[in-house]
Short mmCIF file of the C-alpha atoms (twelve columns), coordinates in Angstrom:
data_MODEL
# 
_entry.id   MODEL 
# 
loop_
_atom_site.group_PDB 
_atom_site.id 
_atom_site.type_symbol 
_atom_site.label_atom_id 
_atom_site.label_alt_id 
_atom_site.label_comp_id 
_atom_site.label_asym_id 
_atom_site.label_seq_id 
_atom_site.Cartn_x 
_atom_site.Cartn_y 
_atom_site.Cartn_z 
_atom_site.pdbx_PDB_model_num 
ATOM 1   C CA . UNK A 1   2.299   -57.775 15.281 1 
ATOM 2   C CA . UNK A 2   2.869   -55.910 18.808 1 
ATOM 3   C CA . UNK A 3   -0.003  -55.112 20.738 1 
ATOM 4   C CA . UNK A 4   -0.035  -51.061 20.801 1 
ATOM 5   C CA . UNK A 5   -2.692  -50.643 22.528 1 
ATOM 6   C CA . UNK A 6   -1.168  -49.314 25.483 1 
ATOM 7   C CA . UNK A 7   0.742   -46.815 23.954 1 
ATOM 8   C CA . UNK A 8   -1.795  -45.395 22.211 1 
ATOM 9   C CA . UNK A 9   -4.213  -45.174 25.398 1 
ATOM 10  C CA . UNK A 10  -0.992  -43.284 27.281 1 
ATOM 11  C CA . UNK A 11  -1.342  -40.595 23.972 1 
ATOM 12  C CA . UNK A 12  -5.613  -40.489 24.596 1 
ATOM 13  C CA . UNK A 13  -4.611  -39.917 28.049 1 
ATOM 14  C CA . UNK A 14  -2.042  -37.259 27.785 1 
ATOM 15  C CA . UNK A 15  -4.546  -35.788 25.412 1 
ATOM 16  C CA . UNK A 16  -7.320  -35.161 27.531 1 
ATOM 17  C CA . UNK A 17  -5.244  -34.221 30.462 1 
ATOM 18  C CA . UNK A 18  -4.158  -30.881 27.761 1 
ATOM 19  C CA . UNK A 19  -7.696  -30.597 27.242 1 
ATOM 20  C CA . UNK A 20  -8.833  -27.812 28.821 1 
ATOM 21  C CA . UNK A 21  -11.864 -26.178 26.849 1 
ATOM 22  C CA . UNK A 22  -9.664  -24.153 24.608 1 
ATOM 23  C CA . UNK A 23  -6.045  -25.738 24.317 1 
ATOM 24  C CA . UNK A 24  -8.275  -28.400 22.109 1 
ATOM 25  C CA . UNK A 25  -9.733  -25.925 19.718 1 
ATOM 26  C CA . UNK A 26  -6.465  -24.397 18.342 1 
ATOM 27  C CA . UNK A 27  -3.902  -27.173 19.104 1 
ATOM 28  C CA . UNK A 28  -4.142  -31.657 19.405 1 
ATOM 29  C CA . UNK A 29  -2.304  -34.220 17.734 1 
ATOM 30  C CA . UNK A 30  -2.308  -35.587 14.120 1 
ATOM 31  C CA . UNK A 31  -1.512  -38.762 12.637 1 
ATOM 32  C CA . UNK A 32  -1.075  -39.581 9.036  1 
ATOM 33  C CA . UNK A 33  0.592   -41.383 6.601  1 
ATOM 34  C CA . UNK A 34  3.387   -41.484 4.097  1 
ATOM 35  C CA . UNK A 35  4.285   -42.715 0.737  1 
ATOM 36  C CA . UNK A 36  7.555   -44.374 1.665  1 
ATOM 37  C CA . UNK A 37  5.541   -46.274 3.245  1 
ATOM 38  C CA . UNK A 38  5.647   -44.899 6.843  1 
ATOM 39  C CA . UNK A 39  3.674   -42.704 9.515  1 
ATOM 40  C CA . UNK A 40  3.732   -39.018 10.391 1 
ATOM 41  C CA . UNK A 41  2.648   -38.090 14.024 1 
ATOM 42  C CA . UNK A 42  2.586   -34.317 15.044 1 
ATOM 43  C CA . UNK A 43  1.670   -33.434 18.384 1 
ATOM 44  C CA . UNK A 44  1.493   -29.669 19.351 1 
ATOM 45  C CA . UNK A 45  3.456   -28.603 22.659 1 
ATOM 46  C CA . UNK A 46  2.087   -25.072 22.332 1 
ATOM 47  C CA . UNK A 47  0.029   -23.950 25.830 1 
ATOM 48  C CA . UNK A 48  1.650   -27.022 27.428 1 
ATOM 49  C CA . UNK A 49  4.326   -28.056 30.034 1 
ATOM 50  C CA . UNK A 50  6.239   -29.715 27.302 1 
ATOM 51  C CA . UNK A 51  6.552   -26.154 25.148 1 
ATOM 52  C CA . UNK A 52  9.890   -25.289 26.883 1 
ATOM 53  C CA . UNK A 53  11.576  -28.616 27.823 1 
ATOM 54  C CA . UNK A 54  14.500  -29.474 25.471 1 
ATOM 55  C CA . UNK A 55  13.984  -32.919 23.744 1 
ATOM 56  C CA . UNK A 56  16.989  -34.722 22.132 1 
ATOM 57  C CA . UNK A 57  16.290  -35.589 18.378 1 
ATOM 58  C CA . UNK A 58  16.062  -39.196 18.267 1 
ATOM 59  C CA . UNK A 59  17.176  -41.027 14.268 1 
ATOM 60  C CA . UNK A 60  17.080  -44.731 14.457 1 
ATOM 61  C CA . UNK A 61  17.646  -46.605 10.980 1 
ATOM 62  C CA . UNK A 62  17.484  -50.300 11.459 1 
ATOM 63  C CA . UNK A 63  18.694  -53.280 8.650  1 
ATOM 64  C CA . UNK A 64  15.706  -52.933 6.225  1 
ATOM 65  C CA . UNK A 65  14.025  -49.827 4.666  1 
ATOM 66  C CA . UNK A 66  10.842  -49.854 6.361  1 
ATOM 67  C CA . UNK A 67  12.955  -50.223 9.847  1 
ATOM 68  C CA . UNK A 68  13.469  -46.276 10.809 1 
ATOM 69  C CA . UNK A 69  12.136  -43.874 12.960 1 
ATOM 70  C CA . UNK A 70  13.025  -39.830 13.553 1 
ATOM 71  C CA . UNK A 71  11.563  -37.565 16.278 1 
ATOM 72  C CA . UNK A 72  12.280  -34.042 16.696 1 
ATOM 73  C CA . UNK A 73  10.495  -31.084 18.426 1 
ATOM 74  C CA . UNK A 74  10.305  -27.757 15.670 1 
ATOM 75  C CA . UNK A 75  8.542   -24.821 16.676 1 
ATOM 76  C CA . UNK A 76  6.640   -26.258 20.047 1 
ATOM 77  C CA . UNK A 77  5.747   -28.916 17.562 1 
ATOM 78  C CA . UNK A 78  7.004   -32.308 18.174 1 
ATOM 79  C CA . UNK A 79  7.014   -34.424 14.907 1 
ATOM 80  C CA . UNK A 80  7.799   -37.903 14.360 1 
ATOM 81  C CA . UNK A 81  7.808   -40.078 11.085 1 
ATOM 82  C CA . UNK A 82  8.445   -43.484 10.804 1 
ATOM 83  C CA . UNK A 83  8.177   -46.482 9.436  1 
ATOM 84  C CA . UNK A 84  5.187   -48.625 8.492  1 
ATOM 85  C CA . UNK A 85  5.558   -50.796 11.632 1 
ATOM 86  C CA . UNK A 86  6.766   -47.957 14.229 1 
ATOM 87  C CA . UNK A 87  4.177   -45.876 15.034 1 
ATOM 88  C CA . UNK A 88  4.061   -47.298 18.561 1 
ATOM 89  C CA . UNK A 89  7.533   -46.520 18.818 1 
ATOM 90  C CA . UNK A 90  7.145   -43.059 18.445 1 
ATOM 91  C CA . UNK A 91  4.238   -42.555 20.336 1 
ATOM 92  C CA . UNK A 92  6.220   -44.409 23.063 1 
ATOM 93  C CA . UNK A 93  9.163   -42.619 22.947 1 
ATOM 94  C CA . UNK A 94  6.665   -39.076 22.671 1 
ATOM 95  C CA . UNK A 95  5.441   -40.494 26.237 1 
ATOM 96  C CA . UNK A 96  8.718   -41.716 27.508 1 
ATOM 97  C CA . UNK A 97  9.662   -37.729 27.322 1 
ATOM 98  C CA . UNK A 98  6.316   -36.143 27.891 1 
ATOM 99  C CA . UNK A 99  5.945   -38.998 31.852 1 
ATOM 100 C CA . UNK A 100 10.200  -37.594 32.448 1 
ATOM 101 C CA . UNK A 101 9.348   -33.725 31.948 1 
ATOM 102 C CA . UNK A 102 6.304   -34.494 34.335 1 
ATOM 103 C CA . UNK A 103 8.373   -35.953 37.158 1 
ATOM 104 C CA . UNK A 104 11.067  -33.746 36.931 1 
ATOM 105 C CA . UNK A 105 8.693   -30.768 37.153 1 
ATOM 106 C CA . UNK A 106 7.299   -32.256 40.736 1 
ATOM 107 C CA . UNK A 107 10.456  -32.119 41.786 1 
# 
Protein backbone atom coordinates (compact mmCIF):
# COMPACT_ATOMS: atom_id res chain seq x y z
CA UNK A 1 0.00 0.00 0.00
CA UNK A 2 1.28 3.70 -0.97
CA UNK A 3 1.69 6.05 1.66
CA UNK A 4 -1.08 8.89 0.85
CA UNK A 5 -0.52 10.81 3.35
CA UNK A 6 0.86 13.58 1.56
CA UNK A 7 -1.68 13.94 -0.81
CA UNK A 8 -4.26 14.07 1.39
CA UNK A 9 -2.49 16.84 3.69
CA UNK A 10 -2.02 18.99 0.13
CA UNK A 11 -6.28 18.56 -0.05
CA UNK A 12 -6.51 19.72 4.10
CA UNK A 13 -4.32 22.41 2.97
CA UNK A 14 -5.99 23.67 -0.09
CA UNK A 15 -9.04 23.39 2.08
CA UNK A 16 -8.36 25.74 4.65
CA UNK A 17 -6.65 28.14 2.40
CA UNK A 18 -10.73 28.38 0.67
CA UNK A 19 -11.78 28.74 4.08
CA UNK A 20 -12.76 31.95 4.60
CA UNK A 21 -15.71 32.15 7.25
CA UNK A 22 -18.39 31.63 4.70
CA UNK A 23 -16.99 29.78 1.49
CA UNK A 24 -17.02 26.72 4.24
CA UNK A 25 -20.63 26.96 5.17
CA UNK A 26 -22.20 26.54 1.67
CA UNK A 27 -19.38 24.78 -0.27
CA UNK A 28 -16.09 21.93 0.88
CA UNK A 29 -15.24 18.70 -0.37
CA UNK A 30 -16.85 15.20 -0.05
CA UNK A 31 -15.58 11.84 -0.17
CA UNK A 32 -17.50 8.66 -0.39
CA UNK A 33 -17.74 5.44 -1.63
CA UNK A 34 -19.05 3.18 -4.32
CA UNK A 35 -20.45 -0.19 -4.92
CA UNK A 36 -18.18 -1.17 -7.79
CA UNK A 37 -16.03 -1.06 -5.44
CA UNK A 38 -14.42 2.42 -5.86
CA UNK A 39 -14.33 6.12 -4.40
CA UNK A 40 -16.26 9.28 -5.23
CA UNK A 41 -14.49 12.65 -4.39
CA UNK A 42 -16.39 15.99 -5.11
CA UNK A 43 -14.77 19.10 -4.43
CA UNK A 44 -16.72 22.41 -5.04
CA UNK A 45 -14.85 25.19 -7.21
CA UNK A 46 -17.72 27.60 -6.59
CA UNK A 47 -16.31 31.16 -4.84
CA UNK A 48 -12.82 29.92 -5.81
CA UNK A 49 -9.89 30.65 -8.23
CA UNK A 50 -10.41 27.28 -9.74
CA UNK A 51 -14.35 28.17 -10.76
CA UNK A 52 -13.26 29.49 -14.22
CA UNK A 53 -10.05 27.60 -15.19
CA UNK A 54 -10.71 24.90 -17.86
CA UNK A 55 -9.62 21.38 -16.63
CA UNK A 56 -9.09 18.54 -19.18
CA UNK A 57 -11.24 15.39 -18.29
CA UNK A 58 -8.85 12.85 -17.32
CA UNK A 59 -10.25 8.59 -18.00
CA UNK A 60 -7.56 6.18 -17.14
CA UNK A 61 -8.64 2.34 -17.28
CA UNK A 62 -5.76 0.16 -16.37
CA UNK A 63 -5.51 -4.07 -16.91
CA UNK A 64 -7.88 -5.09 -14.04
CA UNK A 65 -11.38 -3.80 -13.02
CA UNK A 66 -10.60 -2.13 -9.91
CA UNK A 67 -7.59 -0.24 -11.94
CA UNK A 68 -9.57 3.08 -13.26
CA UNK A 69 -9.90 6.47 -12.47
CA UNK A 70 -12.16 9.54 -14.18
CA UNK A 71 -12.01 13.26 -13.24
CA UNK A 72 -14.06 15.88 -14.67
CA UNK A 73 -15.14 19.41 -13.55
CA UNK A 74 -19.42 19.79 -14.02
CA UNK A 75 -20.99 22.80 -12.91
CA UNK A 76 -17.87 24.48 -10.78
CA UNK A 77 -17.91 21.02 -9.34
CA UNK A 78 -14.95 18.92 -9.88
CA UNK A 79 -15.79 15.15 -9.42
CA UNK A 80 -13.66 12.24 -9.47
CA UNK A 81 -14.47 8.42 -9.00
CA UNK A 82 -12.21 5.77 -8.92
CA UNK A 83 -11.14 2.77 -8.03
CA UNK A 84 -10.74 1.08 -4.65
CA UNK A 85 -6.96 1.74 -4.60
CA UNK A 86 -6.93 5.36 -6.39
CA UNK A 87 -8.16 7.76 -4.29
CA UNK A 88 -4.70 9.29 -3.91
CA UNK A 89 -4.57 9.48 -7.47
CA UNK A 90 -7.29 11.66 -7.80
CA UNK A 91 -6.71 13.79 -5.08
CA UNK A 92 -3.22 14.14 -6.66
CA UNK A 93 -4.13 14.85 -9.91
CA UNK A 94 -7.13 17.48 -8.19
CA UNK A 95 -3.80 19.21 -6.73
CA UNK A 96 -1.59 18.76 -9.70
CA UNK A 97 -4.36 21.24 -11.44
CA UNK A 98 -5.52 23.25 -8.50
CA UNK A 99 -0.79 24.13 -7.58
CA UNK A 100 -0.75 24.88 -12.04
CA UNK A 101 -3.91 27.33 -12.00
CA UNK A 102 -2.11 28.94 -8.88
CA UNK A 103 1.19 29.62 -10.63
CA UNK A 104 -0.13 30.57 -13.72
CA UNK A 105 -2.37 33.15 -12.01
CA UNK A 106 1.00 34.87 -10.37
CA UNK A 107 2.09 35.22 -13.50
Amino acid sequence: MRDQREPLKALQDWYASQCDGEWEHQYGIKIGTLDNPGWTLRIDLSSTDLAVRPFTEVKVQGDDDDDWCHCRVRREVFEAFCGPNHLGDVISIFLAWAITAAREAQH
